[in-house]
Every structure is written in structure tokens, then in C-alpha cells.
TIRO-2110 file (N, C-alpha, C; in Angstrom, 1 decimal):
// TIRO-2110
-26.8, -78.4, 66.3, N, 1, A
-27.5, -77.2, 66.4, CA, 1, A
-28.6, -77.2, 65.3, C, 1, A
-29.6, -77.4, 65.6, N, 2, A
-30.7, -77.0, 64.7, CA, 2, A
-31.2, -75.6, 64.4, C, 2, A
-31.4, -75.2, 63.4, N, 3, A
-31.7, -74.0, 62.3, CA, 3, A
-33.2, -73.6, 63.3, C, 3, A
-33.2, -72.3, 63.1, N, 4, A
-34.3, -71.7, 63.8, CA, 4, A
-35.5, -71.7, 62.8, C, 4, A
-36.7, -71.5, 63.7, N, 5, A
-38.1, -71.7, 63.2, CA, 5, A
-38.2, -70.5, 62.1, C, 5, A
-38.7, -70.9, 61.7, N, 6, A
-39.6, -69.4, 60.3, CA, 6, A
-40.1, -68.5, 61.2, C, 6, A
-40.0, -67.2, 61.0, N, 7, A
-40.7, -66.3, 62.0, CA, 7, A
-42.3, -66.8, 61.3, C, 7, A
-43.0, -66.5, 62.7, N, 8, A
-44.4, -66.3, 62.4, CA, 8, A
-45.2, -65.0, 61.4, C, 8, A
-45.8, -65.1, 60.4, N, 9, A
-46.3, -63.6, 59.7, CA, 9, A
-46.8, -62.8, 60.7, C, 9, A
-46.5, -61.8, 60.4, N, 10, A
-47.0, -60.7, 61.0, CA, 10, A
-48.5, -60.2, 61.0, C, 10, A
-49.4, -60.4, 61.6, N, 11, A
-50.4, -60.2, 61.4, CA, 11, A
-50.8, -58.5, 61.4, C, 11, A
-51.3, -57.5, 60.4, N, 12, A
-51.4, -56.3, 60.2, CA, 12, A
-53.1, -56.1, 60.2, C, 12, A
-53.1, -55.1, 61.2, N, 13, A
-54.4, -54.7, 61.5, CA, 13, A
-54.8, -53.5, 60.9, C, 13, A
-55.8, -52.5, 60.9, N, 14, A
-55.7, -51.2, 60.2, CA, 14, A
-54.6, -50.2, 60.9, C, 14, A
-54.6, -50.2, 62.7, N, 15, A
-53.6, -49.3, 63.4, CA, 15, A
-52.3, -49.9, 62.6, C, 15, A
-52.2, -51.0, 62.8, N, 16, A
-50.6, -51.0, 62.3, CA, 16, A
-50.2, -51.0, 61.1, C, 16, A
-51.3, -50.6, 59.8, N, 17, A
-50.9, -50.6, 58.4, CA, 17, A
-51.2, -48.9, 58.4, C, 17, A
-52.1, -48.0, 59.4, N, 18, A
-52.0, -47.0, 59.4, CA, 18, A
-50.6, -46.3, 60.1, C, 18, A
-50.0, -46.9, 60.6, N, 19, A
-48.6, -46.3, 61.6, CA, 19, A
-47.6, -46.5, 60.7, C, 19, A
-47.3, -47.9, 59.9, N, 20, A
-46.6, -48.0, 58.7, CA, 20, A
-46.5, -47.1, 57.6, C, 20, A
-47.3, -46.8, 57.3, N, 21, A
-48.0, -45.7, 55.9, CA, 21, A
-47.7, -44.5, 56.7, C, 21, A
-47.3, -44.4, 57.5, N, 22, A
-47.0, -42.8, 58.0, CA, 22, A
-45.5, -42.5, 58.1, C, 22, A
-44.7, -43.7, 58.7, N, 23, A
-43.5, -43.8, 59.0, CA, 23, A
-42.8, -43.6, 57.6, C, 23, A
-43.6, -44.5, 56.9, N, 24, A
-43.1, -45.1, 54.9, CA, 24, A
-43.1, -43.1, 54.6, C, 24, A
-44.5, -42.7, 55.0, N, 25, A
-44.8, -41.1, 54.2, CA, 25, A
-43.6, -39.9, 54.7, C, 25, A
-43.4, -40.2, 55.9, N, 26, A
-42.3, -39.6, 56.9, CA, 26, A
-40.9, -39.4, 56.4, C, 26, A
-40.5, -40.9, 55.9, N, 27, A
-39.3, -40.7, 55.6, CA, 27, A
-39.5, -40.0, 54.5, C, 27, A
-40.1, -40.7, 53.7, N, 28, A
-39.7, -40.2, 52.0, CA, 28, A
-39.9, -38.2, 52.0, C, 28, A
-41.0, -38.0, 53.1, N, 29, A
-41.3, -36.3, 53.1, CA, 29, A
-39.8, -35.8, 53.5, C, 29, A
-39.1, -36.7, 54.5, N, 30, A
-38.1, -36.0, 55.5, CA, 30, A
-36.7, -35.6, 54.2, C, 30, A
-37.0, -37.0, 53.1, N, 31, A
-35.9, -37.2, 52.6, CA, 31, A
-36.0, -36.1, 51.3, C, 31, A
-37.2, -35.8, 50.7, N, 32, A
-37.5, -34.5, 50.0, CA, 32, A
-37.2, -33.2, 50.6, C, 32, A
-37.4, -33.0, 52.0, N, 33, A
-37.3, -31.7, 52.5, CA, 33, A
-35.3, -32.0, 52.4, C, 33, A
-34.8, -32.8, 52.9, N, 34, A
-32.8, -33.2, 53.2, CA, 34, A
-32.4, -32.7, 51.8, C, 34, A
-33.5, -33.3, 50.4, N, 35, A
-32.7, -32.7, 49.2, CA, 35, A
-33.3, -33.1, 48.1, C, 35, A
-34.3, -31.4, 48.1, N, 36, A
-35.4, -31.6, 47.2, CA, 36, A
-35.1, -31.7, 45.9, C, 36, A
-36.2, -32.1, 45.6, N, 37, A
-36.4, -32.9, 44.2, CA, 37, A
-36.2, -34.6, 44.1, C, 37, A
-35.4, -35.1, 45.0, N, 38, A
-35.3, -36.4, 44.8, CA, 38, A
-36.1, -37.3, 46.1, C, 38, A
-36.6, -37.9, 44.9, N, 39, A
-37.4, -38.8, 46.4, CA, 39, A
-37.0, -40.2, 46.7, C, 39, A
-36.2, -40.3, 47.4, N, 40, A
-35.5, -41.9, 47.8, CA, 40, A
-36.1, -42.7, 48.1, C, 40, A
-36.9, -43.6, 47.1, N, 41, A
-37.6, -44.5, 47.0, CA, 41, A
-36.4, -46.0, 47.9, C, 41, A
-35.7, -45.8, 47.5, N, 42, A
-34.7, -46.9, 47.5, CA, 42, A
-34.4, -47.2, 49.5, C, 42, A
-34.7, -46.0, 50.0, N, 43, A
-34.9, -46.0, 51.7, CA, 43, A
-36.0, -46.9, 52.6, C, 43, A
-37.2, -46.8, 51.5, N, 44, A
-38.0, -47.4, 51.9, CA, 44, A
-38.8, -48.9, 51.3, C, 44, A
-37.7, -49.1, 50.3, N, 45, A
-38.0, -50.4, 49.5, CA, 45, A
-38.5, -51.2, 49.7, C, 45, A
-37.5, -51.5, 50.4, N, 46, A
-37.0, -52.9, 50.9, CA, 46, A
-38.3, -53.4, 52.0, C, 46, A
-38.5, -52.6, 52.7, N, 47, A
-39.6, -52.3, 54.0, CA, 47, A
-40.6, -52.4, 53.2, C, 47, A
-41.1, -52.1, 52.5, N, 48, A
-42.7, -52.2, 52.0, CA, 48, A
-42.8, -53.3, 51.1, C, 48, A
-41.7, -54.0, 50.2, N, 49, A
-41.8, -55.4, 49.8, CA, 49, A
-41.9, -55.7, 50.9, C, 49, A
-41.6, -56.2, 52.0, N, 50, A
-41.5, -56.8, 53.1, CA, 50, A
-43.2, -57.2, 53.7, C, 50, A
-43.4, -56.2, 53.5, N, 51, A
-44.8, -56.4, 54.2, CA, 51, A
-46.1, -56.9, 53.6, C, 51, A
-47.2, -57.6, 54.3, N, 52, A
-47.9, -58.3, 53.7, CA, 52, A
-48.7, -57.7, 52.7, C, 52, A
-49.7, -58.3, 51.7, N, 53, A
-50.6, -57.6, 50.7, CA, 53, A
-51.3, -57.7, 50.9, C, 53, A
-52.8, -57.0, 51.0, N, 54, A
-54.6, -57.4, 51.1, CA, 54, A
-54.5, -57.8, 49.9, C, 54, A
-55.1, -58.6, 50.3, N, 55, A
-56.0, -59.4, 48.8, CA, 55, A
-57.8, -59.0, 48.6, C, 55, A
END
């Protein structure tokens, strides 16, 4: 059995770094309005390391 390929990068356009930045602003708004004052950074961590950087 040979080990699977590397996924390919994702290539991020403005629609899809603008839809990301909304979903990212979404939760975190959703998760202040569930139980204000705290903003659960820690929901959306992992997800936004993940994604690529402009340079």
C-alpha cells in the first residue's frame, strides 16, 4: 500500500478569502452573542493557521 499524495494547495482567490473571513467573523460574532464577553478564539484557530498567507 503506498501512502497518499500531498494534497494540492489550495489556491485562494479574493471570493474565497472573502467567504472565509465571513464564516471566521460568524463564528466568533455567533460565539459572543452564546456567551458574551468571551470570544473563542480557540474555535477558529486551527482554521486560519491552516490557510495560506499573502505575501
Amino acid at each position: 500500500m503506498y501512502p497518499a499524495p500531498p494534497p494540492h494547495p489550495r489556491v485562494w482567490d479574493a471570493a474565497s478569502t472573502q467567504r472565509f473571513t465571513e464564516n471566521v467573523v460568524q463564528t466568533l460574532v455567533r460565539g459572543l452573542h452564546n456567551r458574551p464577553g468571551e470570544l473563542l478564539i480557540t474555535e477558529v484557530g486551527d482554521v486560519v493557521e491552516t490557510t495560506p498567507t499573502r505575501t
